[in-house]
C-alpha positions in Angstrom: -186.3 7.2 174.4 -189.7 7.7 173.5 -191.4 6.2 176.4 -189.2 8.1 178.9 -190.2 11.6 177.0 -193.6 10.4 177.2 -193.2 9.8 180.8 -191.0 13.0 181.8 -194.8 15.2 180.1 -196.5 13.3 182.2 -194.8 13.2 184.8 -193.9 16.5 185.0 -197.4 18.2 184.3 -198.7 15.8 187.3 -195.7 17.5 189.7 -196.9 20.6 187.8 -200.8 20.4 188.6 -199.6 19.4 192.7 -197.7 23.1 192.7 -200.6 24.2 191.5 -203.0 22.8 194.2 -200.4 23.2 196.3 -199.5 27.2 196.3 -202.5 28.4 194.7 -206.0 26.6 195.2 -205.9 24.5 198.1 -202.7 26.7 199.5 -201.3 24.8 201.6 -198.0 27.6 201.8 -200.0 30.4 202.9 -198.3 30.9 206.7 -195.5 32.9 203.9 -197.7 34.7 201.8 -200.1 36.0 204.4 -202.1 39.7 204.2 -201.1 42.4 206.7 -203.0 45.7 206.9 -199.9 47.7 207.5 -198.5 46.7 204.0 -198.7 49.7 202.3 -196.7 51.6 205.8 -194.3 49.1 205.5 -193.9 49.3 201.4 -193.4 52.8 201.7 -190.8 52.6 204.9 -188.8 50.2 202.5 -189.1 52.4 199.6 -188.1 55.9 201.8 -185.0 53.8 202.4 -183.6 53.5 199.0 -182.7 49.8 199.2 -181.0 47.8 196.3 -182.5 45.0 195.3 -181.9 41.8 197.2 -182.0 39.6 200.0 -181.6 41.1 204.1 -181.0 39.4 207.2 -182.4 41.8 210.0 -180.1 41.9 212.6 -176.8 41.9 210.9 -173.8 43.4 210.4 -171.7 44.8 207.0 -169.8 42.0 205.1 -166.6 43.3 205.6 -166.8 43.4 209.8 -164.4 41.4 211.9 -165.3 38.1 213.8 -165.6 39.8 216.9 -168.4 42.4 215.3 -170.5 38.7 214.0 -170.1 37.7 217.7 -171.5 40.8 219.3 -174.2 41.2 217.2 -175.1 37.4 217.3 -175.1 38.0 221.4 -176.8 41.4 221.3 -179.8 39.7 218.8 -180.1 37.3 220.9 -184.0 36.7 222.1 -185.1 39.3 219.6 -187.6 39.9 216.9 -185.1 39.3 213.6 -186.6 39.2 209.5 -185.6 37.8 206.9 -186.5 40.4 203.7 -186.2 39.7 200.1 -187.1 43.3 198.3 -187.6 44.1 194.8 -188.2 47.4 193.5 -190.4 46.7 191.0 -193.6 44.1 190.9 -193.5 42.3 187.7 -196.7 40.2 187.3 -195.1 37.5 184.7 -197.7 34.2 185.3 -197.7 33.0 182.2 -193.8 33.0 181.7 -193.5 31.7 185.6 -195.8 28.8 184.8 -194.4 27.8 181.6 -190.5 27.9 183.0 -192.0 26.0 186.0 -193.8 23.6 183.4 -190.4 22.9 181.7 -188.8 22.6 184.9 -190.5 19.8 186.2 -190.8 18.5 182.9 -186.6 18.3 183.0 -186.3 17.0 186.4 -188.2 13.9 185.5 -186.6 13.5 182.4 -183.8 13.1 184.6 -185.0 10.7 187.0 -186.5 8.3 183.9 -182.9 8.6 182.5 -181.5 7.3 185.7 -184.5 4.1 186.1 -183.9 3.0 182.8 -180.1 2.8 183.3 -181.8 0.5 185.8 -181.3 -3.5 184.9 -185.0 -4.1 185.2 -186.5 -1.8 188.4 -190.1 -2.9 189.3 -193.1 -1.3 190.3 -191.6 -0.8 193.6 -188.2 0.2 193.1 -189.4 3.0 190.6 -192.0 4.5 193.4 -189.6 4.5 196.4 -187.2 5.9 194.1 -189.5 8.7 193.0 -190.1 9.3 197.2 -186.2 9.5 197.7 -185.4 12.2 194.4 -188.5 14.0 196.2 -186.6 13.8 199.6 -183.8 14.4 198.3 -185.1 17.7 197.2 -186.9 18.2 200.1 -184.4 17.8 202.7 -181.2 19.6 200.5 -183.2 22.4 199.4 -186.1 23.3 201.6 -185.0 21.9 205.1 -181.6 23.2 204.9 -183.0 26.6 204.4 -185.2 25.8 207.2 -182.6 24.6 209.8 -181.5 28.4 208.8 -184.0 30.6 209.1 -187.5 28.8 210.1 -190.0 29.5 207.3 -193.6 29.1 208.2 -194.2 26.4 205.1 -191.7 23.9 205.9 -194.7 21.2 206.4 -196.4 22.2 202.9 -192.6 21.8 201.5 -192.5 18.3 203.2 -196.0 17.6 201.7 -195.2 18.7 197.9 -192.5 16.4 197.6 -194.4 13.5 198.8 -197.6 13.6 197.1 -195.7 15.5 193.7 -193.3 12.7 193.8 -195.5 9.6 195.1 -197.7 10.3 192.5 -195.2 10.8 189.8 -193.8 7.8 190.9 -196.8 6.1 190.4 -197.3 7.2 187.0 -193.7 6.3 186.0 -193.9 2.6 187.6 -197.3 2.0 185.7 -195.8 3.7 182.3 -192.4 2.5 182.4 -193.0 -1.1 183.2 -196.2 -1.1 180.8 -195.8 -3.9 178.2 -193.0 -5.6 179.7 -193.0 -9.2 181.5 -190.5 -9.2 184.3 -190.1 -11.2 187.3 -192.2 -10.0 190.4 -190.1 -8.4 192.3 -188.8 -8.2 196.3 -190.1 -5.5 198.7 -187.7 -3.8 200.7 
C-alpha cells in the first residue's frame, strides 16, 4: 500500500505540474481562452439580458418543442455562425482552492490506476507505461473528443497532448517506482 500512495503523490503532482505547463505557462489551450476587445460590449449585452446561470447552445430551440421544431431549426442553422456559451453571473477568482481540488484529483486518479497495476500478476516496465498511455486515452477520447465530435473546440490538439505527455510521463514514473526493488523476468514487447 505504501508504495502505491507514494506513487499516486508522485504521480499525480507530475500530471499536476503538465496542467500547469500546459494551461498556464507554456499554454498550449489558448485558441479557448483568447482576448477580444469587444468583451466588455459583449459582457454587458449578456448581463442586459438577465440570463440564469448555465450552459447555451446558440441556435436552439426551448426544451419542450416538438421534433419537427429540432428539425427546422437544425435546417434553418444550417451554414451559420452558432456559439456555444457557458455564463456565470458572478467571477469568483478561487486559485488556490481550484489548484488544490485539481492536486487531489490527479492525485486520486492515479491512485486508481496503481490499484489496478498491482492487481497485476507481475506487469513490467512496459506494460505499466502503455497502460498509463491507454487510462490517458481513455480519458482523452471519452471525455475531451466526445465533446469535440459535438461541438469543435479550438484545444482539442492541446487535449490530445495533455494526456500523452501527463500520462507517458506518469507512466514512466510508475514503471520505474513500482517495479523498483523487485527481480522479475524481462518481459515481451507488444
Amino acid at each position: 500500500m505504501k508504495k502505491e500512495v507514494i506513487g499516486a503523490i508522485v504521480g499525480g503532482i507530475i500530471i499536476f505540474i503538465w496542467q500547469f505547463l500546459s494551461f498556464a505557462l507554456i499554454n498550449f489551450h489558448l485558441p479557448v481562452q483568447q482576448y477580444t476587445d469587444k468583451q466588455d460590449a459583449i459582457l454587458e449585452a449578456l448581463k442586459a439580458q438577465n440570463l440564469p446561470e448555465g450552459g447555451y447552445l446558440m441556435p436552439s430551440v426551448p426544451a419542450n418543442s416538438s421534433m419537427e421544431d429540432h428539425e427546422k431549426a437544425m435546417n434553418a442553422s444550417e451554414g451559420k455562425h452558432w456559439a456555444s456559451l457557458q455564463y456565470h453571473s458572478a467571477w469568483q477568482n478561487n486559485m488556490v482552492m481550484n489548484m488544490v481540488r485539481g492536486l487531489v484529483i490527479n492525485i486520486i486518479l492515479v491512485f486508481l490506476f496503481c490499484w489496478l497495476i498491482r492487481r497485476m500478476n507481475a506487469p513490467g516496465f512496459n506494460t505499466i507505461l502503455l497502460s498509463a498511455l491507454f487510462v490517458g486515452m481513455i480519458v482523452f477520447l471519452n471525455a475531451h473528443y466526445t465533446n469535440f465530435i459535438w461541438y469543435q473546440t479550438f484545444d482539442i490538439w492541446a487535449h490530445l497532448g495533455d494526456a500523452v505527455v501527463s500520462w507517458g510521463l506518469t507512466g514512466l514514473w510508475l514503471a520505474w517506482w513500482l517495479r523498483r526493488n523487485k527481480r522479475v523476468a524481462p518481459e515481451r514487447v507488444l
